[in-house]
LUMFIGU-54298 format. One record per atom (N, C-alpha, C): z, x negated, y; residue in three letters. Coordinates in steps of 0.001 Angstrom, whole numbers, plus 500000, padded with zeros to 6 digits. Last residue first. Example, Ala and Ser with C-alpha at 12.3 -4.5 7.8 and 13.67 -1.06 7.14 Angstrom:
% residues 2
507080487150497750SER;507140486330498940SER;507870487100500030SER;507800486810494310ALA;507800487700495500ALA;507800486800496700ALA;
//
This chain:
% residues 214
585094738125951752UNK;584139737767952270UNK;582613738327951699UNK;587325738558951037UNK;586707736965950015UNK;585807737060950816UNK;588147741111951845UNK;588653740038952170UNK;587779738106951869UNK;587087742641949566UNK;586076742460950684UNK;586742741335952070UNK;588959742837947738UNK;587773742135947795UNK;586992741964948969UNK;592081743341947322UNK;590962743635948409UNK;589720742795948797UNK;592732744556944139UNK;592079743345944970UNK;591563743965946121UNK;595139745987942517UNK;594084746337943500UNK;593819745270944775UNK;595981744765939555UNK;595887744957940951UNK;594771745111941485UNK;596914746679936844UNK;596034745901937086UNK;595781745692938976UNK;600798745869935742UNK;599393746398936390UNK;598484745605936642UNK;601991743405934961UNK;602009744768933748UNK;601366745303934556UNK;602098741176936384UNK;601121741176935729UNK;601211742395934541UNK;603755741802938762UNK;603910740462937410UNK;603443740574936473UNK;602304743073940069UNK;603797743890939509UNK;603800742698938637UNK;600793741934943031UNK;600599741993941661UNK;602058742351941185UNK;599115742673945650UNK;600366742176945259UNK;600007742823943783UNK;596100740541947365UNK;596482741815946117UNK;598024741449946052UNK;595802739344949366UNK;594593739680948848UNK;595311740817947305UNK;596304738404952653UNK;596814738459951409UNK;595793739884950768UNK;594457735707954287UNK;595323737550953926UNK;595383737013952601UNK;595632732887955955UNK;595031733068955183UNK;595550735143954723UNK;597962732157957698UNK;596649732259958223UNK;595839733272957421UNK;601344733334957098UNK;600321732402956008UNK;598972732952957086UNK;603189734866958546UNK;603577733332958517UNK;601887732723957363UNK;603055737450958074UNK;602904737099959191UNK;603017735460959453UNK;603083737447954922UNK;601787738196956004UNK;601813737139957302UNK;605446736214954703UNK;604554735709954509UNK;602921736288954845UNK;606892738778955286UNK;607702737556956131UNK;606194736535956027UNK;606051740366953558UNK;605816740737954614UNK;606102739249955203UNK;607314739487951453UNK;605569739341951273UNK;605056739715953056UNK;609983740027951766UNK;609360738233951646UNK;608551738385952028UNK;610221742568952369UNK;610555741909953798UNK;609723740515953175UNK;610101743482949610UNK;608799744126950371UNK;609085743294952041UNK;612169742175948352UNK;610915741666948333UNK;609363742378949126UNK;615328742239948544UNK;614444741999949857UNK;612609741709949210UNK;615473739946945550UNK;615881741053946641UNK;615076741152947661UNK;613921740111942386UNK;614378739711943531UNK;614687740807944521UNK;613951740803939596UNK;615215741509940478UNK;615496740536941993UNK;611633740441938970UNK;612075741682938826UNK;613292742195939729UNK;609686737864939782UNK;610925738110939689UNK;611147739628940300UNK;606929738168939887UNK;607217737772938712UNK;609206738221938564UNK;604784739294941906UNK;606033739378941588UNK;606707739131940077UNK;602791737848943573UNK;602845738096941895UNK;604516738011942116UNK;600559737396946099UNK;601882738192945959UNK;601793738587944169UNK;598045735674946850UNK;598157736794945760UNK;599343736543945728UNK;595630735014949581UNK;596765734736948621UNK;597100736015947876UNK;592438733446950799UNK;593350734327950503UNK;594828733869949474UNK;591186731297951805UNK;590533732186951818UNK;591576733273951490UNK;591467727863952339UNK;592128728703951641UNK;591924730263951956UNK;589049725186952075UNK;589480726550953293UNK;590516727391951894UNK;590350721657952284UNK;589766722651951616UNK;590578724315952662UNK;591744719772954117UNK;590008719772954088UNK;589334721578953369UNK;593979719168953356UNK;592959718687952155UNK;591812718675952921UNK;595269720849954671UNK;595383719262955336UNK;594658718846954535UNK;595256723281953596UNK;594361723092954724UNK;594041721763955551UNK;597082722449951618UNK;595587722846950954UNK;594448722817952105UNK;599259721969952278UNK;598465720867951897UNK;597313721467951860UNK;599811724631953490UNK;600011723754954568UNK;599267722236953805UNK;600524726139951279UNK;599346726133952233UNK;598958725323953392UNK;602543724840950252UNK;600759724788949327UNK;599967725327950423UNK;604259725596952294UNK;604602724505952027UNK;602324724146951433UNK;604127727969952449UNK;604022727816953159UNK;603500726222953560UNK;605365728502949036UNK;604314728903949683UNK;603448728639950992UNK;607444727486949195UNK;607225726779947962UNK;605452727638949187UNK;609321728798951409UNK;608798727539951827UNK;608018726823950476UNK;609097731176949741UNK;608640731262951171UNK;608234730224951323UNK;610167731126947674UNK;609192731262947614UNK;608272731190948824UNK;612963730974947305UNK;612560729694947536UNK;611046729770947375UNK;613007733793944733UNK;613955732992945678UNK;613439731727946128UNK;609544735318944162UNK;610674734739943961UNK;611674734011944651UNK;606316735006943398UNK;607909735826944350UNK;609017735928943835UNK;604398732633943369UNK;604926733488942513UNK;606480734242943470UNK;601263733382944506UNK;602573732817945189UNK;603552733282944247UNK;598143731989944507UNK;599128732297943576UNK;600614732036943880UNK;595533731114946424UNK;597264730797946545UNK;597333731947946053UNK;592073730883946825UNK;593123731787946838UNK;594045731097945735UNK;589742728231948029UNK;590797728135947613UNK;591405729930947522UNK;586062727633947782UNK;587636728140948216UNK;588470728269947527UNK;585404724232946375UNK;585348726133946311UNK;586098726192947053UNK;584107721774945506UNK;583807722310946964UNK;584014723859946893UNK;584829720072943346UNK;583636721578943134UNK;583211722163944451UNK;585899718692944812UNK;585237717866944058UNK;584648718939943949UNK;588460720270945587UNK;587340719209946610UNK;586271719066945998UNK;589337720483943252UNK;589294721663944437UNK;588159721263945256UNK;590461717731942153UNK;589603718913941466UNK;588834719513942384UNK;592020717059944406UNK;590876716420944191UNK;589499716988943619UNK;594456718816943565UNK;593790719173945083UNK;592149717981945135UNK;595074717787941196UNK;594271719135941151UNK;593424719137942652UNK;594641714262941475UNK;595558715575942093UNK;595053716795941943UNK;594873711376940615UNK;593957711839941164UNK;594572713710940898UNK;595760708727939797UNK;595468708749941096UNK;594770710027941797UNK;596506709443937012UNK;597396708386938079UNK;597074708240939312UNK;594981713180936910UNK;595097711255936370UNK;596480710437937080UNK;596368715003937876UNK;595599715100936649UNK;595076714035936021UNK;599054716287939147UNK;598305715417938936UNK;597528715283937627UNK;599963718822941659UNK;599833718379940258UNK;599130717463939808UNK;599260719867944100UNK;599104718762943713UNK;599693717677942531UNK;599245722860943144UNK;598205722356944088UNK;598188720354944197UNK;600436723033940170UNK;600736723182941400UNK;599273722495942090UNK;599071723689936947UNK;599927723362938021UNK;600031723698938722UNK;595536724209937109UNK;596836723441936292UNK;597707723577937034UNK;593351726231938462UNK;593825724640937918UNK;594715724911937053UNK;590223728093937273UNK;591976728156937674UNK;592149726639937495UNK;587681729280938510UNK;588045728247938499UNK;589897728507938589UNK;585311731814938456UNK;586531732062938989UNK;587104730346937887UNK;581635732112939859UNK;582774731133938592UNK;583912731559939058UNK;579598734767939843UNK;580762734027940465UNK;581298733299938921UNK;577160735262938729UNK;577242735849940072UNK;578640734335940429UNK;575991733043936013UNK;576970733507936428UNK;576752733986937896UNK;574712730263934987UNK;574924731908934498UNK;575633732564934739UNK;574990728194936770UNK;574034728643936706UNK;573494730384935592UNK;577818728041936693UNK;577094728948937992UNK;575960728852938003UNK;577984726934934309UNK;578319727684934727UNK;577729728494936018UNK;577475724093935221UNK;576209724923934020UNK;576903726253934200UNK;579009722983937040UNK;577384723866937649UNK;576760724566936427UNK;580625722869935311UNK;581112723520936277UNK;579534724572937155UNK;580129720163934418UNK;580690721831933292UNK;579978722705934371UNK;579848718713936489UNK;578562718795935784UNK;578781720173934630UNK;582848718276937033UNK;581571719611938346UNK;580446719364937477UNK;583732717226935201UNK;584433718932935272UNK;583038719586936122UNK;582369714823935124UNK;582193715697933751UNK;582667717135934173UNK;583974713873937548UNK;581895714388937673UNK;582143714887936237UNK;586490713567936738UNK;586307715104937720UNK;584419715392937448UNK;588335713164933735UNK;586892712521934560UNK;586357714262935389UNK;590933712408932200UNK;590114713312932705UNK;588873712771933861UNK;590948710422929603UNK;591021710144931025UNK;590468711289931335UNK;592681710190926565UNK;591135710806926996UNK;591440711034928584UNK;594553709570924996UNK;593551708578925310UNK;592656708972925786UNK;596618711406924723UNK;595582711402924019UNK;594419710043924501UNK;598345710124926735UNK;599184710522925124UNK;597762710406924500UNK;596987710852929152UNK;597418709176928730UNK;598013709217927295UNK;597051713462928698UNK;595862712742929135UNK;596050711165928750UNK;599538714101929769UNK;599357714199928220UNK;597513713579928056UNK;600112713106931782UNK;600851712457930736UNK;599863712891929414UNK;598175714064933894UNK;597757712748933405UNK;599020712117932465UNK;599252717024933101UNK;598112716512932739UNK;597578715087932441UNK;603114717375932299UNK;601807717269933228UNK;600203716825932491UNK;602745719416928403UNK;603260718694929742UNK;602199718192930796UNK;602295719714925554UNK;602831720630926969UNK;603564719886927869UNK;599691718442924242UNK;601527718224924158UNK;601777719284925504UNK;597422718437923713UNK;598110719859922637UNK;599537719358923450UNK;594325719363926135UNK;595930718185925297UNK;597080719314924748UNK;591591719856927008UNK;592450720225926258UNK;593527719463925460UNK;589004719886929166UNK;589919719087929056UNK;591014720172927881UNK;586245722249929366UNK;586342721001929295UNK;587409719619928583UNK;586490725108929152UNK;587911724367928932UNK;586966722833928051UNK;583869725970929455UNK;584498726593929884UNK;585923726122930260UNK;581909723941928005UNK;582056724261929651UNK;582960725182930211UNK;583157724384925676UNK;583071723324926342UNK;583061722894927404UNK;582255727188925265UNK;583720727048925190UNK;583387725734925491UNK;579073728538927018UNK;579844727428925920UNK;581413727080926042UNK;579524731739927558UNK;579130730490927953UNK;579447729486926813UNK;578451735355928485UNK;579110734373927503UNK;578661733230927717UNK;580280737213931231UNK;578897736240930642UNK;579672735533929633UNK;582425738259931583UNK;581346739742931210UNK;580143738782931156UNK;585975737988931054UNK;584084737905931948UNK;583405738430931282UNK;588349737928929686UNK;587857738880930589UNK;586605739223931449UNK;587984736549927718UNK;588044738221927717UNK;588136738488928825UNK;588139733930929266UNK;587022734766928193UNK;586678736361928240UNK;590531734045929821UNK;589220734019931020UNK;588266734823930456UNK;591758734077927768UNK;592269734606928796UNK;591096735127929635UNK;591010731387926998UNK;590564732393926149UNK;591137733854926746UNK;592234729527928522UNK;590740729742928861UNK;590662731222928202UNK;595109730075928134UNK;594568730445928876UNK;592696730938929143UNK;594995728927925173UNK;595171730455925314UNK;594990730812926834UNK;592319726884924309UNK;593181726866925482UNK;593611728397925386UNK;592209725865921220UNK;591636726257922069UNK;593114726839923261UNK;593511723319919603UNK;592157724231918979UNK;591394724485920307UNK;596347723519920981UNK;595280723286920222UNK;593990723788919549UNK;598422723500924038UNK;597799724360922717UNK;596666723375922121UNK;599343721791926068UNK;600152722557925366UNK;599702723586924099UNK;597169722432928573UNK;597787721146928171UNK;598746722379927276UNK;593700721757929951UNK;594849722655929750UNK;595663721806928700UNK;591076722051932820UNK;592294721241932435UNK;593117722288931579UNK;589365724159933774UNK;588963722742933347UNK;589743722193932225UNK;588331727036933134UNK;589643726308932481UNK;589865725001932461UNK;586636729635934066UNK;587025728457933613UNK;587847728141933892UNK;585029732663934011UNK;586222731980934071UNK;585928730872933408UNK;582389734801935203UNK;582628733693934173UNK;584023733105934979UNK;580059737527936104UNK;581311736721936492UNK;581964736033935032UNK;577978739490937248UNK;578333738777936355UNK;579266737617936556UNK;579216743130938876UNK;579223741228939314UNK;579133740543937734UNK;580328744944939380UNK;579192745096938990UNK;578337743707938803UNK;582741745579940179UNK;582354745575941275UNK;580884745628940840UNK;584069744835937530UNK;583803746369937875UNK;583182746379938911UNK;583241742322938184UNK;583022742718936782UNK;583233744425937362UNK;586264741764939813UNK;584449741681939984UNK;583586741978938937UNK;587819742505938346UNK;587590743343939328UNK;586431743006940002UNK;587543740751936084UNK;587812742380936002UNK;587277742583937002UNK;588696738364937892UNK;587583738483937046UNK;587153739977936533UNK;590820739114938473UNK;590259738963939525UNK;589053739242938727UNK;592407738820936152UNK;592432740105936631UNK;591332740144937531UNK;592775736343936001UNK;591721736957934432UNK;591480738811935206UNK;593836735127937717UNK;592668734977937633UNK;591770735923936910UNK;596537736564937331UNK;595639736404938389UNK;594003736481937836UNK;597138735217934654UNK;596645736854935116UNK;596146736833935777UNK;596962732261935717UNK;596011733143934837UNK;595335734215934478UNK;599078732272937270UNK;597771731999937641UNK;596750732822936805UNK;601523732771937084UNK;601152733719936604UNK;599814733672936981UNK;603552730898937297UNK;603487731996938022UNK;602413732990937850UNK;603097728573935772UNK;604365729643934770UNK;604336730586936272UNK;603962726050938701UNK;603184726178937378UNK;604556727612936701UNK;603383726980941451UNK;604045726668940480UNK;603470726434939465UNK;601524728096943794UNK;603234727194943881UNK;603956726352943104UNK;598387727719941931UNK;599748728470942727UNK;600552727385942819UNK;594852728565942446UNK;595825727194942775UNK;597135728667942582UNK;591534729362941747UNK;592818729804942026UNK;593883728219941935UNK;588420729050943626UNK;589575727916942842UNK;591019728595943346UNK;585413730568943315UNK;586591730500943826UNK;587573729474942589UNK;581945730604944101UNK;583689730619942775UNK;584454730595943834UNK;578519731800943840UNK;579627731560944090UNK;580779731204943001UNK;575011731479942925UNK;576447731727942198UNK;576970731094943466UNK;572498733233944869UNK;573164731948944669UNK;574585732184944158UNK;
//
């Protein structure tokens, strides 16, 4: 039976993608057919440079339709540029993508948009997305100053959602933060959920502790 997972981070520009596109790799070396998607993406045309991210990195080929469902060229939130193009994101079109996928596929790896409650219509919140496919959740923490409570903070909605948050990913994006082997630590002992790989801001490939996912 296909599994996924739904990456989420703190931020938007923390580095979900690597994440994801890395995770994908490492199941893929684990020996796993494994597929990325892209519901939502905002700021390119033609094609999503994230989805195409995903692409290269899975090891099933799928329809680019089901893969990056939603695509708005203006770079900005989702239900703006969604209301710019006249095209309403609709969540049953993302989980009807979504199952043709896990029907070719060991695992879907699912990235959102944004932040965990980033909005993707006028009423309706990546954290709806999340629900709506019924995946676990692994938190993209980007490391950085104000990362503690930006982190503590997404985990604290994601478990008031309903949805299980299964792990987190340490992405050191900031080079010259200080103290950063005390943050990730400070957040070991403060997040329920393990921590599942620290990432060099995406110039290595991280060593996932997979067997964490369960």
């Amino acid at each position: 039976m296909s599994r996924g997972y739904f990456i989420t981070g703190t931020d938007t520009g923390i580095g979900k993608t690597w994440v994801a596109a890395a995770l994908i790799r490492a199941l893929v070396r684990r020996g796993e057919s494994v597929v990325g998607m892209k519901p939502v993406a905002s700021g390119d045309v033609g094609r999503s440079r994230d989805a195409e991210q995903l692409i290269r990195a899975s090891n099933v080929e799928a329809d680019y339709d089901d893969i990056n469902p939603y695509l708005f060229a203006e770079p900005v939130s989702p239900h703006l540029a969604a209301r710019q193009a006249q095209t309403p994101v609709e969540l049953a079109l993302i989980a009807e993508r979504y199952r043709r996928l896990a029907q070719q596929a060991d695992v879907v790896i699912v990235e959102g948009v944004g932040g965990w409650l980033a909005p993707l219509t006028e009423t309706r919140s990546v954290q709806a997305l999340a629900l709506k496919l019924g995946l676990p959740v692994i938190l993209v923490v980007g490391m950085r100053l104000g990362c503690l409570n930006h982190a503590l903070l997404a985990e604290q909605a994601i478990r008031q959602s309903g949805a299980r948050l299964v792990a987190w990913v340490a992405n050191c994006i900031d080079p010259d933060m200080l103290r950063l082997e005390e943050n990730i630590a400070t957040l070991e002992r403060g997040m329920a959920a393990p921590l599942l790989a620290t990432v060099d801001g995406g110039d290595a490939e991280p060593d996932f502790a997979l067997e964490r996912l369960g």
